[in-house]
N, C-alpha and C positions, 0 to 999 in steps of 0.2 A: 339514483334510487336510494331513498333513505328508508333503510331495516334498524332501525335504534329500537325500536321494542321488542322486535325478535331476537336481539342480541341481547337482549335484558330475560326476556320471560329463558332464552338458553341458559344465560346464567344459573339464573333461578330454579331451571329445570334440575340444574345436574346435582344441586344441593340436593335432591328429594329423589329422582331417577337414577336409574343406571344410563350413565352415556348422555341422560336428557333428554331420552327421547322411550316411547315403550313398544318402537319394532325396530330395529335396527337398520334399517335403510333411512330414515327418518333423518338418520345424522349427518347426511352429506360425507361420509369418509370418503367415501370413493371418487366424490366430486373438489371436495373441498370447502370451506367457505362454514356462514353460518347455517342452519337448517330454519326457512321460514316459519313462522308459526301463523296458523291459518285464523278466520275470525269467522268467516263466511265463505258462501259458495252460491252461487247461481246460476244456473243455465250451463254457456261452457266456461266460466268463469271464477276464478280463485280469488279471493281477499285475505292480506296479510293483514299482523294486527297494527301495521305502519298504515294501513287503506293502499297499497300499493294494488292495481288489479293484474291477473296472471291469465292467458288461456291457459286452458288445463288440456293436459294431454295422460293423463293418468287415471282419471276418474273413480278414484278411489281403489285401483288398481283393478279394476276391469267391470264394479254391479253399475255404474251410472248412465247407462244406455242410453234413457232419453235425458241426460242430464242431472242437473242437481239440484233439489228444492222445488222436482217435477212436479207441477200444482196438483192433480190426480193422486198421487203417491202422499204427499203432505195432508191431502185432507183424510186422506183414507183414515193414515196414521190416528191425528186428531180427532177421528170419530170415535175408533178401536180404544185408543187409550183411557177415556173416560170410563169406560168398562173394567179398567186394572189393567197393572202392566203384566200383572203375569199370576196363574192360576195353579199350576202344578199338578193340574189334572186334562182328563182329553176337549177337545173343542171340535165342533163339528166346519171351524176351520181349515182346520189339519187336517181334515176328510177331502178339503176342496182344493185343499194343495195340493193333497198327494194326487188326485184325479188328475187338474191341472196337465200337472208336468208329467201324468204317465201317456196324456192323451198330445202332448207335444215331442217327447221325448224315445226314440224306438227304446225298442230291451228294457224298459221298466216296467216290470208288475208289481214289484212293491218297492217301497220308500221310505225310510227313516229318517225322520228330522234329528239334527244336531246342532252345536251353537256355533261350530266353523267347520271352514277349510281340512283346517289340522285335526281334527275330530274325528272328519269325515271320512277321511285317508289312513289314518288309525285303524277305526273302525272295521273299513271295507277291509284293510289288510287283516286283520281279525276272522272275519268272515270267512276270508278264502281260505285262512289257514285252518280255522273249525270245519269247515267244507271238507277241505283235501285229508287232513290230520298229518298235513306236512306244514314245515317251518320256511326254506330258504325263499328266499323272495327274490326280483331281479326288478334290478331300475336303473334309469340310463344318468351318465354322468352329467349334472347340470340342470338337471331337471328338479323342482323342488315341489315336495309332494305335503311341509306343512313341519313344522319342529319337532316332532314326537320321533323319539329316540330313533328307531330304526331307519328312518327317511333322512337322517341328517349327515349318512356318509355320500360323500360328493354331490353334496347337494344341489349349486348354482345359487343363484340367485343374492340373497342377501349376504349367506354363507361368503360366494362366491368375491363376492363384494369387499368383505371386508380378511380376505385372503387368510378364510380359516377352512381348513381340509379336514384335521383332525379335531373331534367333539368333546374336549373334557367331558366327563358325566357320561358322556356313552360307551356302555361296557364292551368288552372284546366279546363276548359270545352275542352281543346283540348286534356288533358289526357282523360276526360271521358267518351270520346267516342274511346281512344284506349282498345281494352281489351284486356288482355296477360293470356298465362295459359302454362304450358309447353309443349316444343316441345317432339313429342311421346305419348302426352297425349292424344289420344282421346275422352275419355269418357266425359274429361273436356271440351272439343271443344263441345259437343254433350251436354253438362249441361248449358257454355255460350250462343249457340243456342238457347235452351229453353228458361233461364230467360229472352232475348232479342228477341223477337219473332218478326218479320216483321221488326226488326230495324237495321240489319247487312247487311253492306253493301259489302262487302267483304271479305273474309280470305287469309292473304299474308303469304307465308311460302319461307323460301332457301328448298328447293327441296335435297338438302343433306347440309345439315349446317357447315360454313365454319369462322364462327365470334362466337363460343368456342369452337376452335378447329373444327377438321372432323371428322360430325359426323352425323352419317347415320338415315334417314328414316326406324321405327320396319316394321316391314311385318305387312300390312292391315294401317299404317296410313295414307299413300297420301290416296290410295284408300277410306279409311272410309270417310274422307274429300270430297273426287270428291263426295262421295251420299249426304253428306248432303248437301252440295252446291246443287245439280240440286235438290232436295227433296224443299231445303228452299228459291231458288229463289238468292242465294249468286253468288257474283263473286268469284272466286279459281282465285287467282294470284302466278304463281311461279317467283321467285325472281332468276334470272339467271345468275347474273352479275357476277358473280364465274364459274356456270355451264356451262352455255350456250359456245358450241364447245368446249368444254373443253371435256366433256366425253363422248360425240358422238356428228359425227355431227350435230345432231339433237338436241342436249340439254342434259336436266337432262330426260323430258319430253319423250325422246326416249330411255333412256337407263333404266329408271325405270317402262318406260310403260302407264304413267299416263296423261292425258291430262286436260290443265289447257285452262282456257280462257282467261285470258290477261298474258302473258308474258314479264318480262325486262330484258335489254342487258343493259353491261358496256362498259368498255373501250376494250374488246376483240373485238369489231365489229369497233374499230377503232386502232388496234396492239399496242395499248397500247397510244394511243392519248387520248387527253379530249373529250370521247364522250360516249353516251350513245343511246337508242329507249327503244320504250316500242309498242306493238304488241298484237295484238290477234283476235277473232272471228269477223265474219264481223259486226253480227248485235249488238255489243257493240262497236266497234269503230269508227260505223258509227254515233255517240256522239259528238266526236272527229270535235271541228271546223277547216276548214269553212265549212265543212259537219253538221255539229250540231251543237249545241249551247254550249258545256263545251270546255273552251277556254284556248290553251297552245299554247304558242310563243317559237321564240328564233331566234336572230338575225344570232347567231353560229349554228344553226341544219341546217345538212345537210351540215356542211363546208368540201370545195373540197376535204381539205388536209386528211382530217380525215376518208373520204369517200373511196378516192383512196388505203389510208393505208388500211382500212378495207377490200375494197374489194379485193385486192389483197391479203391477209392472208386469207380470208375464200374462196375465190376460190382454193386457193390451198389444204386447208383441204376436200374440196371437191371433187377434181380433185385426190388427195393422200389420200385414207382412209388409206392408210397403216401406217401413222404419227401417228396417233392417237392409231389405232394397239403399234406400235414402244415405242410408250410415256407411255402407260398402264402395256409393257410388263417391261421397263424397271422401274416403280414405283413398281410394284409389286417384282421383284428383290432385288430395297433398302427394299422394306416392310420386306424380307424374311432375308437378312443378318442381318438388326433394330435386329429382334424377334429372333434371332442367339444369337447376343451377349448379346442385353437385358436381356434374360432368363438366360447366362450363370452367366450373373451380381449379380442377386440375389435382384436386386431392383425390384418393383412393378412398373406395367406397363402396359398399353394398349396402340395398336397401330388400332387406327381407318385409313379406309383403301378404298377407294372407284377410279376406274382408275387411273387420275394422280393428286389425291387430297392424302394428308397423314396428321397422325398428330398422335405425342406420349403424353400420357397423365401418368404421375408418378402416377399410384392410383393403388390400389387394387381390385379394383369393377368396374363393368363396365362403359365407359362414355359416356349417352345414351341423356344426356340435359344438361341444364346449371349447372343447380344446382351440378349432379356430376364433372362437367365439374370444378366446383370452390373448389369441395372439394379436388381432388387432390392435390400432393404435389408440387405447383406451385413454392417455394421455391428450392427444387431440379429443376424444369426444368432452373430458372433462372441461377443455376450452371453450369449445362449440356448447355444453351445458351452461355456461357461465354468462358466456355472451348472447345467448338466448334468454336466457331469465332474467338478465337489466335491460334485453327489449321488452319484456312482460310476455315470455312465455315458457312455463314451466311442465318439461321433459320428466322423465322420470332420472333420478338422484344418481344413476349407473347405469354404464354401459349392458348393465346384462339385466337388462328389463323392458321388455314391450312397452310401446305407448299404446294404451288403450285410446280408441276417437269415441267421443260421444252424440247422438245427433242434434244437441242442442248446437255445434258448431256451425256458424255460416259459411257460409264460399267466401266471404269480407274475411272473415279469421282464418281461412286457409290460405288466403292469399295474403294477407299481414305472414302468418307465420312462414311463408315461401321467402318473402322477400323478407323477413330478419334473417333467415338460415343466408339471404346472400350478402345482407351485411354482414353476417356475423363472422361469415368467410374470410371474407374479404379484409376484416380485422387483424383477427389472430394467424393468418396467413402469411 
């Protein structure tokens, strides 16, 4: 496989970027090697700018659902845009958005657009603490809720990646009022509560954790969570920006049963555009100015382009439950041929597994939080990364990151990518 112009445009990058790349997973540290540089995208399919083709198992890390360059969503775009890209005033788009997703999604009565992830999680955390007029906050190690100062102590994910725990720029009193205990743990959620009595303002969780690796919720901890929260007067924030339509159309919140009271959306409510919301019960959002007094902007919320993309993807997951049907049955397929060959390998393995979220973890025990999640042998997945991607298919860049599946995928490319995972074995073994 010849990458000469992605080794070229990386050169090039790093004269003008930090690291050459502008997210930091981007870079392959964790993997090694160069970081491709993309040209195109189609269906379930990646193009470097060498024309090398890739299945994609990342999908722009979780909005491309029914793929990429989905004909529907491109013309949408192209009609919207001749209109301007963006107005800075309201659209009676952002009327049908926010309807939309309050009519797919339980516990939304209102909704606020933003321009990410990170915004969104800001925000809500904003919210809960204008709500309660308490400060400390609780989130579980590993779990990444977006780069804004208070989320960035033990984060997972990219953080995780490139083995930084401690945040230059993040102040000690902004740490000390995050408090982290592991995700799964509830006893420890229930021991935090305690020693911080009346001072919690919220508890934010991924609702199936997707920033180390995928990795599921035990039986009884969302739930333990929802009692202490209504018992201690807490906001339960699920963090959706992975979940959200992804594993029902409802959320995580519908396919695990659990109802949260502020809710956040990524870039999937805008098909993979820069956008994000954050949502929830009425009488905490009604906070939310120019209704309240706790104050969030954005010249870009609500922009047309982003609107139009979004609502034309989730209309359609709405209109077609059977997509989502489609995208489960066929994640659960790779899951089974994975755990086929994996087993026949004789390497150590677990494949965490939840609709069309997946993620193999090289261990021997199970990986239920961070901490397992780092003890695995992240050193093999970097092999198995390497030797997958010069058969043309590209994983996500680290061990502690979900593959998101798209439904553009066929059963032809899950079975190509079944039997590279047993070449690829059978290689570096």
């Amino acid at each position: 496989m010849i990458i000469d112009k992605s080794i070229e445009l990386f050169s090039r990058a790093q004269q003008s970027i930090p690291g050459g790349v502008n997210s930091p997973v981007r870079a392959f540290k964790s993997v090694g090697g160069t970081p491709l540089f993309i040209s195109k995208a189609k269906g379930a399919y990646l193009f470097d700018a060498d024309g090398n083709k890739y299945i994609d198992y990342i999908a722009s890390w979780g909005p491309m659902i029914l793929g990429h360059a989905y004909e529907p969503l491109v013309k949408a775009i192209q009609e919207q845009a001749v209109y301007s890209t963006s107005y800075g005033a309201p659209t009676e788009l952002e009327i049908k958005m926010a309807e939309l997703i309050k009519s797919m999604a339980p516990n939304v009565d209102l909704i606020r657009m933003v321009s990410s992830g990170t915004e969104a999680c800001m925000s809500a955390l904003r919210v809960a603490r204008g709500y309660t007029g308490r400060n400390k906050f609780i989130k579980f190690e590993g779990c990444y809720h977006g780069h804004a100062d208070a989320f960035l102590v033990k984060a997972g994910s990219g953080v995780a990646t490139l083995n930084i725990q401690t945040i230059p720029g993040v102040t000690a009193g902004v740490a000390n009022d995050t408090l982290t205990c592991a995700y799964n743990d509830l006893a420890a959620v229930e021991k935090l509560v305690a020693e911080n009595k009346n001072e919690i303002a919220a508890i934010i969780v991924e609702p199936v954790a997707g920033n180390m690796g995928c990795i599921l919720p035990a039986p009884g901890f969302l739930e333990g969570i929802r009692k202490i929260c209504d018992a201690e007067n807490i906001v339960f924030i699920f963090d959706e920006v992975m979940t959200g339509f992804r594993l029902a159309q409802g959320g995580a919140q519908q396919k695990l049963g659990i109802n949260a009271d502020l809710i956040t959306y990524g870039k999937v409510i805008g098909g993979g555009l820069p956008v994000g919301a954050f949502g929830g019960k009425r009488h905490i959002m009604e906070v939310v100015a120019p209704l309240g007094n706790v104050y969030q902007a954005g010249t870009l919320s609500g922009n047309p382009i982003a609107m139009i993309a979004g609502y034309t993807l989730l209309s359609i997951l709405k209109d077609q439950p059977q997509l989502l049907q489609q995208l489960d049955e066929k994640t659960l397929y790779l899951k089974n041929g994975l755990d086929k060959v994996l087993a026949a390998s004789g390497v150590p393995y677990v494949i965490n597994h939840l609709g069309s979220m997946l993620s193999i973890h090289f261990s021997d025990h199970p990986v239920t939080d961070f901490a397992t999640a780092a003890s695995a042998n992240n050193a093999f997945f970097k092999k198995y990364f390497h030797a997958m991607l010069h058969r043309g298919v590209y994983l996500p860049p680290s061990a502690f990151e979900s593959w998101f599946l798209n439904n553009a995928l066929s059963y032809k490319d899950l079975d190509y990518t079944i039997e590279a995972t047993e070449e690829s074995l059978k290689e570096i073994l």
